[in-house]
C-alpha atoms as one frame of an Amber mdcrd trajectory, in Angstrom:
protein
   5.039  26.856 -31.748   5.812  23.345 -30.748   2.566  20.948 -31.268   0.788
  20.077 -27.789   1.006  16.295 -28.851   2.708  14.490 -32.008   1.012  10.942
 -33.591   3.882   8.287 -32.948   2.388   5.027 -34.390  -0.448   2.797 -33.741
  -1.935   2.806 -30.363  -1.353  -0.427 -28.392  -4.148  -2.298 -27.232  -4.178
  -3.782 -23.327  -6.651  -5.985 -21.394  -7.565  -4.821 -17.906  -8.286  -7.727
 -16.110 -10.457  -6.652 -12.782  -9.544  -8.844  -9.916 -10.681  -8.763  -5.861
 -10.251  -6.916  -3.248  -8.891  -3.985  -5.019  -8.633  -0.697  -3.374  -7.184
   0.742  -6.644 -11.060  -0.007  -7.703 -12.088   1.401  -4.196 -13.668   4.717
  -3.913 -14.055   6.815  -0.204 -17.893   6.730   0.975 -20.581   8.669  -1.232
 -21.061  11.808   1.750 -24.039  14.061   0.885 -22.705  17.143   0.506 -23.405
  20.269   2.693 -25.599  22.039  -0.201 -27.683  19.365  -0.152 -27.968  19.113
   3.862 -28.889  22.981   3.628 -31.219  22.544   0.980 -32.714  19.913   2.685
 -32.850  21.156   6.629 -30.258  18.161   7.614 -27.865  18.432   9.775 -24.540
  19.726   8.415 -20.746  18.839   8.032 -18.541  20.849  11.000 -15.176  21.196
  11.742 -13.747  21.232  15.191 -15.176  24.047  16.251 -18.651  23.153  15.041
 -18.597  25.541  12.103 -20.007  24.545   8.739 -16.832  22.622   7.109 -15.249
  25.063   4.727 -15.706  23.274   1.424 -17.469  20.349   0.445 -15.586  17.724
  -1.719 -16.020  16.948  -5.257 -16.803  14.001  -6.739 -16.522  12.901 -10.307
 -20.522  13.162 -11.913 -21.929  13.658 -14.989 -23.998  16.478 -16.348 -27.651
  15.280 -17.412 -27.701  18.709 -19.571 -25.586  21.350 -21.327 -24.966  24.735
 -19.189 -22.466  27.909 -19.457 -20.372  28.504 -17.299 -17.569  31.772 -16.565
 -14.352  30.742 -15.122 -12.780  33.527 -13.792  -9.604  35.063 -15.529  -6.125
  34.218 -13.648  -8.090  31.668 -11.028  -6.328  28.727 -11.911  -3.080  29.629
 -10.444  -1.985  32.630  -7.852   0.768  34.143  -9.924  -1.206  34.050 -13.337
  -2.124  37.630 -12.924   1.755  38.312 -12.358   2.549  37.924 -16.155  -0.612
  39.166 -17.321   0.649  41.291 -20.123   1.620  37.275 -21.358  -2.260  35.921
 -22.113  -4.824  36.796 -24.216  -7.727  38.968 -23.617 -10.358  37.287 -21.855
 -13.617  35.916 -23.510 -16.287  38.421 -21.593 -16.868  40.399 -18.373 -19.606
  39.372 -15.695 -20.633  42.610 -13.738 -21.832  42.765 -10.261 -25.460  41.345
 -10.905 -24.128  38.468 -12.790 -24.870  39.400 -16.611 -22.590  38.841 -18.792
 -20.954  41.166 -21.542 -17.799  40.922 -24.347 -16.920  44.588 -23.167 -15.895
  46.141 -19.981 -18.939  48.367 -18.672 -17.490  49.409 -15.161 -14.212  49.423
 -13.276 -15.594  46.552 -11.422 -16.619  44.185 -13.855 -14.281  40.793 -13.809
 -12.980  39.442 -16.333 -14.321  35.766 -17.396 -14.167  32.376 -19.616 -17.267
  31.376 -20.901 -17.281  27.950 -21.649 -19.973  25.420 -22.743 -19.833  22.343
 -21.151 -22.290  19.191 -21.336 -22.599  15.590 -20.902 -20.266  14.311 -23.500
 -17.178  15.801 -22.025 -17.727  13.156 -19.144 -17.200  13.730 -15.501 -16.853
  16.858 -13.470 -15.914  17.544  -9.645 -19.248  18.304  -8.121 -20.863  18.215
  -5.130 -22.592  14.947  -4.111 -26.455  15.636  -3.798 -27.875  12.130  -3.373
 -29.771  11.493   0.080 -30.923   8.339   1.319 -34.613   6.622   0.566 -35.824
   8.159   3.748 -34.246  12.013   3.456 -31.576  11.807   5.467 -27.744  12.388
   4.552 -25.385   9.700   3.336 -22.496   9.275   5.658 -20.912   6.306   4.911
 -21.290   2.954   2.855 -24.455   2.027   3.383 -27.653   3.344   5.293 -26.344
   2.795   8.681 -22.579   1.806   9.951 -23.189  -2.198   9.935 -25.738  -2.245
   7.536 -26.128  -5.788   5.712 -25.810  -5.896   1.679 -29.148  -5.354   1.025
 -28.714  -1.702   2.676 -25.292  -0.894   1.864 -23.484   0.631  -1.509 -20.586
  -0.531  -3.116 -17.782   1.415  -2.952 -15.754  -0.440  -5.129 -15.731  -0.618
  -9.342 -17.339  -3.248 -10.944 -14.814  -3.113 -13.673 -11.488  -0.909 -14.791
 -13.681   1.359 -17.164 -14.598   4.332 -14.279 -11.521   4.149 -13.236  -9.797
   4.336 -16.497 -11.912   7.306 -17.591 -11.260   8.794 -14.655  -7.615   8.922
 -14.724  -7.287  10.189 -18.439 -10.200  12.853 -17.291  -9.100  14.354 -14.367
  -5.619  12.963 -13.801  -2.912  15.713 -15.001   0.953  14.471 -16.004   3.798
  16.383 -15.371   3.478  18.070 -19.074   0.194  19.400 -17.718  -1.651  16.892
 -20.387  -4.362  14.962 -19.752  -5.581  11.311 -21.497  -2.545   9.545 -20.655
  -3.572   6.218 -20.912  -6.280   6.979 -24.166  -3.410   9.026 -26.071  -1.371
   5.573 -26.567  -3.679   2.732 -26.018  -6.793   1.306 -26.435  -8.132  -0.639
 -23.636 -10.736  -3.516 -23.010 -12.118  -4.275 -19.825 -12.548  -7.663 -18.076
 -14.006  -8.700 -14.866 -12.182 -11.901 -13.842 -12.722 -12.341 -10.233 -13.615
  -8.443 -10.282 -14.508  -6.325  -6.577 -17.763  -5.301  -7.213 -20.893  -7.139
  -8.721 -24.123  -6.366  -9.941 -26.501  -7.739  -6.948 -29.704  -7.061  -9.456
 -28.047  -8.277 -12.234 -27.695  -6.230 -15.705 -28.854  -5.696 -19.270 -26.387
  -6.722 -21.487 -26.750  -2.752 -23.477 -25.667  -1.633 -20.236 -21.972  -3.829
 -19.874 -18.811  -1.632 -19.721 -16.954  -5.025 -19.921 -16.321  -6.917 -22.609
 -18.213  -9.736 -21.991 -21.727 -10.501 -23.874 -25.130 -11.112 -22.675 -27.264
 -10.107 -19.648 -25.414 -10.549 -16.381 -27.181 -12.586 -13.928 -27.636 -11.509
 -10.515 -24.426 -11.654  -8.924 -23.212 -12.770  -5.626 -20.702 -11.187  -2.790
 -18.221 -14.059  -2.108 -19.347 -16.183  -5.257 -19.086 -13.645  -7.882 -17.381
 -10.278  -6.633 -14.933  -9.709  -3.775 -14.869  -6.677  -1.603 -13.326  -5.939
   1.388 -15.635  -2.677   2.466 -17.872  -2.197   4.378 -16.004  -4.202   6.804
 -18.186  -6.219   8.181 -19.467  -7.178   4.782 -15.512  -8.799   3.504 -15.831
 -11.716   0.941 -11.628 -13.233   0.455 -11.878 -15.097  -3.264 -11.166 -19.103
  -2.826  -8.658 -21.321  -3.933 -10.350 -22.454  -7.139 -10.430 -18.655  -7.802
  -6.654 -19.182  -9.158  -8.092 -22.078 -11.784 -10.846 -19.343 -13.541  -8.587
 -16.278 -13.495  -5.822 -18.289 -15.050  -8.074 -20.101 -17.972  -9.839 -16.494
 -18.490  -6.688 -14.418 -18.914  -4.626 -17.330 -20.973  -7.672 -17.488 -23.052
  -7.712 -13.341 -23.291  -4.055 -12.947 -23.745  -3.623 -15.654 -26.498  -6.046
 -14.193 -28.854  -3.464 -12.159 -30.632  -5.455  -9.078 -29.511  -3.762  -7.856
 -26.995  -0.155  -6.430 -26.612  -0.242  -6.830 -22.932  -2.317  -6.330 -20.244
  -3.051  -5.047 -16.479  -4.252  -7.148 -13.559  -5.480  -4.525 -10.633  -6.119
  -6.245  -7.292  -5.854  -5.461  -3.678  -2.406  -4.273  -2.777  -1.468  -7.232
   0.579  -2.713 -10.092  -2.401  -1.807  -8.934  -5.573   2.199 -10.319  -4.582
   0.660 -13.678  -4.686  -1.643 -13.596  -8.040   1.172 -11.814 -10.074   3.407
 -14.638  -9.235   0.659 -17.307  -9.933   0.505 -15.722 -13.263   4.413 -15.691
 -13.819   4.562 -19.390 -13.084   0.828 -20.504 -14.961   0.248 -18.089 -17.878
   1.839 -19.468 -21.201   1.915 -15.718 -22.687   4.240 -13.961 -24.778   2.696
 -10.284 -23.750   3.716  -8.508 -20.704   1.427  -8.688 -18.226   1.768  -6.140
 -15.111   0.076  -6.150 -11.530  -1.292  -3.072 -10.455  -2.551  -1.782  -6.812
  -2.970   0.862  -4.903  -2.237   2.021  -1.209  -5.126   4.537  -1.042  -8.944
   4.849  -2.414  -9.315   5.853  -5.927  -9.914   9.596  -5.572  -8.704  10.053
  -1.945  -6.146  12.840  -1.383  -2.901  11.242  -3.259  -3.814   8.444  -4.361
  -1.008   6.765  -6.027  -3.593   3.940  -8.187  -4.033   6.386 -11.248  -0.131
   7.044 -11.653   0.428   3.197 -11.098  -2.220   2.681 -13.819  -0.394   5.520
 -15.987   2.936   4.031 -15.610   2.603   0.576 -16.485   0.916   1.907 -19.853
   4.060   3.919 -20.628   5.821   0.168 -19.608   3.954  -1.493 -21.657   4.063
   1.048 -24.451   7.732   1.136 -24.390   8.760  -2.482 -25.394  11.970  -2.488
 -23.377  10.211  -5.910 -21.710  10.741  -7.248 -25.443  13.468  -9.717 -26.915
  14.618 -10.150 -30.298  11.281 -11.434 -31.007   9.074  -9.499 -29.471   8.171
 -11.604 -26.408   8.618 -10.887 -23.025  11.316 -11.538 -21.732  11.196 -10.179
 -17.944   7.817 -12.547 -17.035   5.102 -10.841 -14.856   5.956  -7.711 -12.954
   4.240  -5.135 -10.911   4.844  -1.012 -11.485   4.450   0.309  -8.238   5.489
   3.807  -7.413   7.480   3.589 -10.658   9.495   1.339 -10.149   9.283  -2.463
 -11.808   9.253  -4.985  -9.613   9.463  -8.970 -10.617   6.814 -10.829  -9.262
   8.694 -13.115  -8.022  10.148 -11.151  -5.570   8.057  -8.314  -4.572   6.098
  -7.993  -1.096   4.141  -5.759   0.537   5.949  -4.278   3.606   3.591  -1.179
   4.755   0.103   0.709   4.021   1.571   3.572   2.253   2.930   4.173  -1.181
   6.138   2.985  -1.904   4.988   0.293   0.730   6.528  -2.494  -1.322   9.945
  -4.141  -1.137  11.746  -7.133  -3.152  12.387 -10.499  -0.634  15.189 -12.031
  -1.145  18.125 -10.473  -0.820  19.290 -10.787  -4.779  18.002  -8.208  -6.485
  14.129  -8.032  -7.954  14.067  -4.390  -9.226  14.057  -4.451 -12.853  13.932
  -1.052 -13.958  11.731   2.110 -13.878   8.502   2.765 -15.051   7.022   6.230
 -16.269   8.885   9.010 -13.948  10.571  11.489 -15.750  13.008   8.915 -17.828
  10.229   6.858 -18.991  10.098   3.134 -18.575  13.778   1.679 -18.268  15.029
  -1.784 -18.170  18.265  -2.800 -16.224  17.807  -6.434 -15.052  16.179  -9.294
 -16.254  15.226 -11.990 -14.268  17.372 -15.688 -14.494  14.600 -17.500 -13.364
  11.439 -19.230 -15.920   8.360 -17.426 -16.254   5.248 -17.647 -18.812   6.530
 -19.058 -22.110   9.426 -20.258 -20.321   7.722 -21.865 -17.073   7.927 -25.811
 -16.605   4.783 -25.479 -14.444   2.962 -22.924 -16.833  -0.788 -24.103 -18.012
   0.399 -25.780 -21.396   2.825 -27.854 -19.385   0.332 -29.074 -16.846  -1.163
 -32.556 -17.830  -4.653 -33.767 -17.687  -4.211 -35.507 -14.860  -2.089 -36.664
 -11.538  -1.947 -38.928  -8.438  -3.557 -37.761  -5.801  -3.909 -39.259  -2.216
  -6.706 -40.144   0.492  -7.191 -41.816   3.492  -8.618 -45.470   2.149  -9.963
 -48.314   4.818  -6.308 -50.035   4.457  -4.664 -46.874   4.818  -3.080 -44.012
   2.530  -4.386 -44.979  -1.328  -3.385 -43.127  -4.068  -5.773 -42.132  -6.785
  -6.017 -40.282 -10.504  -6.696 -36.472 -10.129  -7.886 -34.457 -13.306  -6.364
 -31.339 -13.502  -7.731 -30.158 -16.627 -10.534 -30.643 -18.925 -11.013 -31.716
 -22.472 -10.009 -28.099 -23.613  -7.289 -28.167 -21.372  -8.484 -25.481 -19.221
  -7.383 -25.787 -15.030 -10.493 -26.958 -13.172 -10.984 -25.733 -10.236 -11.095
 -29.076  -8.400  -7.656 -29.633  -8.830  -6.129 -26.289  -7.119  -4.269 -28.189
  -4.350  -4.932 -26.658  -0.485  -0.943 -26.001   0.760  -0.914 -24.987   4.291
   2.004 -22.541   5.804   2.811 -24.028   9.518   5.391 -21.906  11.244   7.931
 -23.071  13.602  10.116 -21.233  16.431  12.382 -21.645  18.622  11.463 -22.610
  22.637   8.109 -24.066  21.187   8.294 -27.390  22.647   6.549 -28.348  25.460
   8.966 -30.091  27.140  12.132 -32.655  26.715  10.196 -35.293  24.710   9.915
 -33.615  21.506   6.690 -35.321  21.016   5.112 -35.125  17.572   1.615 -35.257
  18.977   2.095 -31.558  20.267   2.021 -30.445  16.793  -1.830 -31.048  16.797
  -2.103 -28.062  14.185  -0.146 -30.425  12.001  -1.661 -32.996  12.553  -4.938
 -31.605  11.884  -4.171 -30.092   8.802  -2.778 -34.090   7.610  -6.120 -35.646
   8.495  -8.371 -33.075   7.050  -6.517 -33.385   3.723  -6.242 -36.753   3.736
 -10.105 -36.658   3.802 -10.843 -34.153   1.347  -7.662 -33.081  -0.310  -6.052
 -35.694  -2.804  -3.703 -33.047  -3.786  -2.397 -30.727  -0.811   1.150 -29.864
   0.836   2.546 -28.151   3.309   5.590 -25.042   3.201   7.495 -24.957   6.017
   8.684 -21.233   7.411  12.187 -22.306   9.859  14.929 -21.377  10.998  16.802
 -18.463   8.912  17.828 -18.622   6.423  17.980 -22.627   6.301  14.267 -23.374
   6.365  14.932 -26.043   9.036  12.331 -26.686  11.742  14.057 -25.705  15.151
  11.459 -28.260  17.209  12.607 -31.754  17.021   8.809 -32.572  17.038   7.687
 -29.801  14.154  10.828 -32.057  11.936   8.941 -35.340  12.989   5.649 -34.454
  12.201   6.710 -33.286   8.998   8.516 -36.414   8.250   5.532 -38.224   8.523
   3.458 -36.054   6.295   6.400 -36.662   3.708   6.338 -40.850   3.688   2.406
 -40.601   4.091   2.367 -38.802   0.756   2.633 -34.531   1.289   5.402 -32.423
  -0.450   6.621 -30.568   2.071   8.988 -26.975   1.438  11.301 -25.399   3.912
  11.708 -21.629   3.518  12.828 -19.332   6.175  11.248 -16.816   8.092  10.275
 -13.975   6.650  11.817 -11.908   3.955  14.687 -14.059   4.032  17.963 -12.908
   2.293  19.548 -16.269   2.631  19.138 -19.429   0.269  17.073 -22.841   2.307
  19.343 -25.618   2.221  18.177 -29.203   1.181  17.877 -31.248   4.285  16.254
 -34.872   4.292  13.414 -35.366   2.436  12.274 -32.123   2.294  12.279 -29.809
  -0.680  14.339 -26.279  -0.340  12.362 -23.322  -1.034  15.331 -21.311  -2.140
  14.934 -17.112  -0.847  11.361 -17.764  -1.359   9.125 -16.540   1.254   6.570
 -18.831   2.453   3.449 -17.849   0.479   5.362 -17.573  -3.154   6.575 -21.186
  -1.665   3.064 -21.964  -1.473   2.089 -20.830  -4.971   4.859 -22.821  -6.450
   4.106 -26.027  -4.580   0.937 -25.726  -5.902   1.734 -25.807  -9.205   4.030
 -28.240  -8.926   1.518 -30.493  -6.862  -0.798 -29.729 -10.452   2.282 -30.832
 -12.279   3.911 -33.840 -10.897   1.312 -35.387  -8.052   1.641 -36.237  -4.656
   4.604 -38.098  -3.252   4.521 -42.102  -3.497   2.898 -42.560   0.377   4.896
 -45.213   2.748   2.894 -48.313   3.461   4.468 -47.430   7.191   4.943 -43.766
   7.190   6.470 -44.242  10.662   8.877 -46.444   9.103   9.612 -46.741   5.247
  11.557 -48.931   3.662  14.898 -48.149   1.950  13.030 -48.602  -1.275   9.874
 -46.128  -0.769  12.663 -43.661   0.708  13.952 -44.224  -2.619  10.818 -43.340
  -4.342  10.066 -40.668  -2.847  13.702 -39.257  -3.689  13.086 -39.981  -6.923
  10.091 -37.880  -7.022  11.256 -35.201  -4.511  14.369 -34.392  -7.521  11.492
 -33.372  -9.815   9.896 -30.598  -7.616  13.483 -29.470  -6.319  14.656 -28.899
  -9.852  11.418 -26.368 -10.381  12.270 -24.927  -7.359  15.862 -24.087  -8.087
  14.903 -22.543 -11.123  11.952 -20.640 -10.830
């Protein structure tokens, strides 16, 4: 007989790295269950007809104590009984009062299982008991449908461990095996800009993660990002991108890891993944993971995402000659392997994502029933390669501000003595769109673009390093208002970078048109992330004494500077 599993090396080791918004960390509302409304006297769960709901649902608990249980014989699938004369005998019968026996003592006795189960097998389907402080029946997030934090549960993890444990204990693979992230890797858990928080703070015997020490109280919006209940959303900041980036370089430089998985919500995570294919100097793989639907609601694809980019990572076809990665940051979605550079999110659904572009993006499979296949790798510079990556970035740049002569320029740090990002120096980029029959009338007056405008003096103000991305005319990038292209010039000679992409997923290539840098068949907000970086890399353009008018030799300048970011762009 052909062993149920067979030892194939070392188990690889992987860092989760918990990030916001995540509804692959998202779990449907805790709903007491109708045992405990009957139990209880509370009102119970219908269905249309007003008829006690049929079932109740299960969700994953623990057992405080050991118990027996009987399963009965042939229950686990219809046609079992069908080839009966194929399984052993079973373990005991249970008569009609419920006792027990190893032999048959009437024709009506069923055949059972008995099986011990306890706490240390970990969690088990069972009805949800729990009520509310005051009796009454939990039936949604918190104790009443716009309840503030203080009266409202999370529903989301505070790290990857649940989840993890989850998937290798109740998820199934095709093979009918379970554990199949634990049966090849090891995994350690890290909250980065993670979902969930500890409002009351937590003993550092109780962590899952792998940090150390007692966590402090935590904050929604400061320290964890949801997105439910509703009314109760937290979005992370800018600065978020500077600790996320010096907390997974530091994690995936150690040498410990082999690769790891970054699980965020699924409209974001296009963003962050290519943040961390432009910023991480890594060798490892590192894959972005989301999912469509809650973590246990009925198909949710997160667990086979989660399963997936394990067997990816597991199977080394990311790796050179020399081990390293040579494909940059991807995402495994509904297995296939998507570069980050490319993918977007298109609709609410699995298999909701698509590659912008036009040229390609799909690198391979991952998991599915040919395992984890490479058949593309990507031209562009990513990670190790990346000319805009964290190692690359220097300590500081010029930045500019609205001074009592006019535009000054000043010294921006952009990292610290142990060269980490600081958060100071992640530069605000604004996306203005522009359209055609937008003008207000024959003038083409640039003081109609007043959401422009406003964006210029607000940075100018407070934002030494800041830019602007374009989204024009398909798929040239151009502005199609006369005014939008005036505005815009002005933001260039008073100092901004500004990007031209077009609109949309575009499948066409922006075209380099005055002093404005071409965005390539990037769509506006991976435009965005690389302007930042570049912004972090090379400063702010040299501003115009004039920038109504410059001179031939600050036009010049600002050439001269504009061939730096337009070389990053072309190739990455």
């Amino acid at each position: 007989m052909a062993a149920t599993t067979k030892g194939t090396g070392k188990k690889i080791r992987i860092a989760h790295l918990a990030g916001p918004n995540a509804t692959i960390q998202n779990t449907p509302p805790l709903v007491t269950s109708n045992k405990a409304r009957a139990a209880h006297g509370l009102p119970l769960l219908t269905d249309v007809e007003g008829k006690p709901s049929r079932f109740d649902p299960l969700r994953p608990q623990k057992l405080a104590a050991p118990v027996t249980v009987y399963v009965e014989q042939f229950s686990a699938h219809p046609l079992e009984k069908d080839v009966a004369e194929l399984y052993a005998p079973a373990d005991g019968y249970l008569d009609a009062a419920g006792n027990f026996s190893t032999e048959r003592t009437s024709p009506d006795d069923r055949p059972v299982y008995k099986v011990e189960i306890g706490p240390e097998d970990g969690y088990y389907p069972l009805p949800y008991m729990a009520r509310q402080a005051d009796g009454s029946a939990w039936e949604t997030d918190g104790t009443t449908m716009r309840a503030d934090r203080a009266h409202s549960r999370q529903p989301f993890m505070p790290d990857g461990a649940r989840t993890f444990e989850e998937v290798d204990r109740l998820g199934v693979d095709s093979l009918g095996i379970g554990n199949t992230i634990s049966n090849v890797a090891d995994v350690d858990f890290f909250r980065l800009a993670p979902s969930a928080g500890y409002t009351k703070g937590l003993p550092a015997a109780e962590r899952t993660d792998m940090g150390e020490g007692d966590i402090a109280p935590e904050v929604a919006g400061a320290n964890f990002f949801p997105y439910r209940p509703a009314h109760l959303n937290q979005s992370p900041p800018r600065m978020t991108l500077a600790r996320i980036t010096n907390m997974a370089q530091t994690i995936l430089s150690s040498g410990d890891y082999d690769g790891a998985i970054w699980t965020q919500g699924s409209p974001r995570v296009e963003e962050t993944v290519y943040w961390f294919n432009l910023a991480l100097d890594v060798t490892v793989p590192v894959i972005g993971n989301a999912s469509q639907r809650y973590h246990g609601q009925i198909s949710n694809d997160g667990p086979k995402n989660l399963a997936d980019s394990v067997d990816w990572l597991s199977s080394k076809v990311w790796a050179d000659e020399h081990g390293r990665n040579r494909v940059g940051v991807v995402m495994v979605q509904d297995q296939r392997v998507f570069a980050a550079r490319e993918v977007t999110k298109v609709d609410a659904r699995p298999g909701g994502y698509a590659v912008a572009g036009g040229h390609g993006g799909i690198l391979g499979a991952g998991g599915g029933g040919t395992g984890s296949v490479l058949r593309y790798v990507p031209a562009t510079k990513h990670t190790w390669q990346s000319e805009v990556n964290v190692s690359k970035l220097p300590s500081s740049v010029t930045g500019i501000r609205l001074g009592e002569s006019g535009i000054e320029t000043l010294d921006v740090a952009v990292k610290d003595a142990a060269d980490a990002i600081l958060e100071t120096a992640i530069p605000k980029v604004s996306i203005v769109k522009d359209a055609s029959y937008i003008e207000d009338d024959w003038t083409s007056d640039p003081a109609q673009e007043v959401d422009t405008i406003a964006f210029m003096d607000y940075k100018l103000k407070h934002a030494p390093l800041s830019g602007f991305v374009l989204e024009g005319l398909n798929p040239y990038g151009k502005a199609a208002a006369t005014s939008k292209s005036r505005i815009l010039l002005r933001a260039v000679f008073s100092g901004f970078p500004v990007v031209n992409v077009g609109r949309g997923t575009t499948e066409g290539f922006a075209i380099r048109g005055g002093p404005f840098i071409a965005g390539s068949n990037l769509t506006s907000v991976k435009a965005r992330i690389l302007l930042m970086l570049c912004i972090m890399k090379f400063g702010m353009l040299p501003p115009a004494k004039d920038p109504l008018k410059p001179t031939r030799e600050e036009m010049a300048a600002t050439e001269a500077k504009l061939a730096l970011y337009q070389e990053i762009f072309d190739t990455h």
